[in-house]
C-alpha angles and dihedrals in degrees: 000000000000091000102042082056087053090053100048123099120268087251091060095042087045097051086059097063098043122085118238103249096063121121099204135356127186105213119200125190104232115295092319087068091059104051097072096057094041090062101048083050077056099056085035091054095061090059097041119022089214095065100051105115101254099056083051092050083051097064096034081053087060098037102053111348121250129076106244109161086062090067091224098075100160113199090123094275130157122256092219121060150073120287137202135205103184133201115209132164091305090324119109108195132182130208114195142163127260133215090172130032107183088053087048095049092049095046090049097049080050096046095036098046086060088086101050148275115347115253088222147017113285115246132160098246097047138080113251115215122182127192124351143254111021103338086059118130123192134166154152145198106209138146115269106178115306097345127073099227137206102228116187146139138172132201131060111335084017087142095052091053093058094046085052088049095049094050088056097123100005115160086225120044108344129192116250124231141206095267091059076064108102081195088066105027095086101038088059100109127223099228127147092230133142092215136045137175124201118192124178107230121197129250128327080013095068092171160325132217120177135180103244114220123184145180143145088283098059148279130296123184118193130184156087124312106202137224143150084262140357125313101197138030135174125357133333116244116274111279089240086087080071100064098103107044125088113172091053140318133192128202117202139178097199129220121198096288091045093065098047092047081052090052092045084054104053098047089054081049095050094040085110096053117091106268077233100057109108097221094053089061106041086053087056091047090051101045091063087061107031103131079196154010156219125176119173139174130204108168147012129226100201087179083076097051114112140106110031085244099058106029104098088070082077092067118089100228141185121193125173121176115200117202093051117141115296110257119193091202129049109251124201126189135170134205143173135212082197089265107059142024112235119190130200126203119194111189119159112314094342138092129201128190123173133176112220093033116251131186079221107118109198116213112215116203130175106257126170152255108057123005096233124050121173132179144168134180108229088190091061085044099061090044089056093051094047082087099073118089141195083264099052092060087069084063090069143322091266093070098031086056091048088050096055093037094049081052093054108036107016090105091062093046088057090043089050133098114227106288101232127179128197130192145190139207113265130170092238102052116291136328093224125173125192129205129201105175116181109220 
């Protein structure tokens, strides 16, 4: 039993120590975990001051304690062992291993009692929790197994995240965890690698769950996106679909839970449409059978960013399905979510919908490698997004979000190569890898 668990991959070791309800955890295996990262936040550092590596630790330092991304995080932890940062509700939590208690006790009643009075006395059996909302700090060092553990967590629920993390293993009522979860069992690799992210999808994407590898020269994440069947199936369209875009474009041969994640898409896209408009509904209809896909972007209104929900209407966006019902006639419809006018062209086997309407047609032929490819250009992102002022984040939060962040990290999108993901048919979903290079 021990040594099968020795033997088994970071993602494995680390599901075992994140409750279920979490949306999302990054796993490190020990310090070593950590180098990697800390290098390519080096290199990163040099494009956008608020991703050097001491303005991250910074944060890390006042979400869950420790430094972790130094190497040298003090707090009494041990140098082997996994390590979790956890996402829950608006709580980030970290489980980490501990070489000395006592050091680890002091550090987290200093860190803990910056945010204000504790809500109870302080014992060594018990949680401590300070201050409220999301301001709110709460941890333990307590015994889990074999291994003496840092427990914390800070935001709002910080002290019932704790209380799910301390109950990991407990003989009465103990919290289950995702790897109690069959939907992610198989899809926890068997990799060799020092990093791992986990992330919960939504139906029919149940999870992914990806090896993390970093240097100065950029970030790749490898894995297994998991479904009840295949995603994907067959190759992507011929690049040639992608002539035209110039923010991002994917390309995508669809397998059955493809088509029902694209049907799922696009009713999230046309939530906005009346249930009534015909185009909405014929687009619905077509998704579930699409054998394959392009979606493209050129452009970007950002007079039209505003509320999250109604945001996307500010992408200028080209989609085309191939595999749709035959038609013997050309069809042409048009919609509006108020804001803008969609239009939807139906011609053979094939469905276009573009938002704002063009006369373009784009012809979508089988072309080879991975079935799916996916790019987009972080340089014409961040000219897109040099349109926004100070003036247009009073409109909503989602411009006022894109202006801070351009601020913070526009340095990093112009000294970036083109992201691209790429992705293969599996029987349990889809083998994707993602790649982030610096310039």
């Amino acid at each position: 039993m021990i040594a099968a668990l020795l033997c088994a991959s970071l993602a494995a070791r680390g599901a075992a120590l994140v409750p279920a309800r979490a949306e999302a955890a990054v796993l490190f295996d020990g310090e070593a975990g950590i180098a990697g990262l800390h290098r390519f936040f080096e290199a990163a550092g040099t494009r956008s001051r608020a991703l050097a590596p001491y303005e991250v630790s910074r944060e890390l330092i006042a979400a869950v304690g420790p430094d972790l991304l130094s190497g040298a995080p003090g707090w009494g932890l041990d140098p082997r062992g996994a390590r979790a940062l956890v996402f829950a509700g608006s709580a980030f939590a970290l489980s980490a291993p501990v070489r000395d208690g006592k050091a680890a006790r002091k550090a987290l009643i200093a860190w803990a009692s910056a945010a204000g009075s504790f809500s109870r006395r302080i014992g060594t059996r018990s949680a401590i929790a300070a201050g409220s909302g999301r301001s709110q700090r709460a941890g333990i060092v307590a015994v889990q197994g074999r291994t003496v553990r840092l427990l914390t967590a800070s935001g709002r629920g910080a002290e019932a995240l704790v209380a799910a993390l301390w109950r990991i293993g407990a003989r009465r009522s103990p919290t289950r965890t995702l790897a109690h979860d069959r939907r992610l069992q198989v899809l926890l690799p068997a990799g060799g690698a020092k990093a791992a992210l986990i992330v919960r999808g939504a139906d029919p994407i149940t999870f992914a769950v990806l090896d993390l590898v970093a240097d100065a020269s950029g970030v790749v994440a490898r894995g297994l996106v998991g479904a009840p069947s295949p995603l994907l199936a067959g190759h992507a369209p011929d690049l040639s679909a992608c002539a035209d875009s110039t923010l991002f474009c994917l390309r995508a041969a669809l397998g059955p839970s493809g088509k029902a994640a694209l049907a799922f898409a696009s009713q999230t896209y046309l939530a906005g449409t009346s249930p009534a408009d015909s185009l909405a509904g014929l687009a619905r209809e077509e998704a579930s059978r699409a054998g394959s896909l392009v979606v493209m972007s050129d452009g970007l209104d950002v007079s039209l960013l505003d509320e999250p929900t109604s945001s996307l209407r500010a992408l200028h966006l080209l989609v085309v399905v191939a595999g749709a019902t035959p038609r013997d006639q050309p069809l042409d419809l048009e919609g509006s979510d108020g804001a803008r006018k969609r239009c939807l062209h139906a011609e053979g086997s094939t469905v276009q919908i573009s938002s704002p309407c063009v006369d373009l047609r784009l012809a979508v032929r089988e072309g080879d490698g991975p079935a799916l490819q996916a790019t987009a250009d972080p340089r014409a992102i961040d000219a897109a997004l040099s349109r926004l002022n100070a003036f247009d984040a009073l409109r909503g939060p989602v411009p006022a979000t894109l202006v801070g962040a351009r601020l913070l990290v526009g340095g990093l999108l112009r000294g970036s190569l083109p992201f691209t993901l790429t992705g293969d048919p599996d029987p349990l979903g889809a083998r994707i890898e993602l790649r982030w290079s610096l310039r």
